[in-house]
C-alpha positions, 0 to 999 in steps of 0.5 A: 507530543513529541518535538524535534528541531529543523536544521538549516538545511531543512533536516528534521530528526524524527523522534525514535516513539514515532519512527516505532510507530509508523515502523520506519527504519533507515532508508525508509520514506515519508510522505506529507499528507495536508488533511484539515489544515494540519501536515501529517507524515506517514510512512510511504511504503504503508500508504501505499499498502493500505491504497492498493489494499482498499483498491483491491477492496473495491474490485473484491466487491465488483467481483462479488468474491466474499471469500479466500475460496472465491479468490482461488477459484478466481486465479484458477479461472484466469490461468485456465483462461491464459493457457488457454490463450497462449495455446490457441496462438501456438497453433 
């Protein structure tokens, strides 16, 4: 268990083991999550991560894509469809 001191303008230090493991460097933010009457801290920029990554999560099984392959033959449908597009509006 680590401990660290408020100041008086409400600035805390957060002790080097756990910057290490939420992998902050300077600049880097924080976020506060409440979670079962507790306040947990986070490293916003991962949690943000890990939302748009289970986000994507759920549209893969939507789309039924199991597989990277699936994904590329994904992307090349949607360009085809594009170039498509932009080549009807030209004309």
């Amino acid at each position: 268990m680590d401990l660290a001191k408020v100041m008086s303008k409400g600035q805390v230090t957060i002790p080097i083991n756990i910057r290490k493991k939420l992998n902050l460097k300077e600049g880097d933010k924080v976020v506060f999550i409440e979670k079962d009457g507790y306040m947990v801290i986070a490293n916003s920029a991962m949690l943000a991560l890990e939302q748009v990554q289970n986000a994507f999560e759920s549209e893969a099984e939507r789309l039924d894509l199991k597989s990277k392959e699936d994904v590329v033959n994904l992307v090349k449908e949607v360009r085809k469809e594009r170039f498509e597009e932009k080549k009807e509006k030209k004309q």
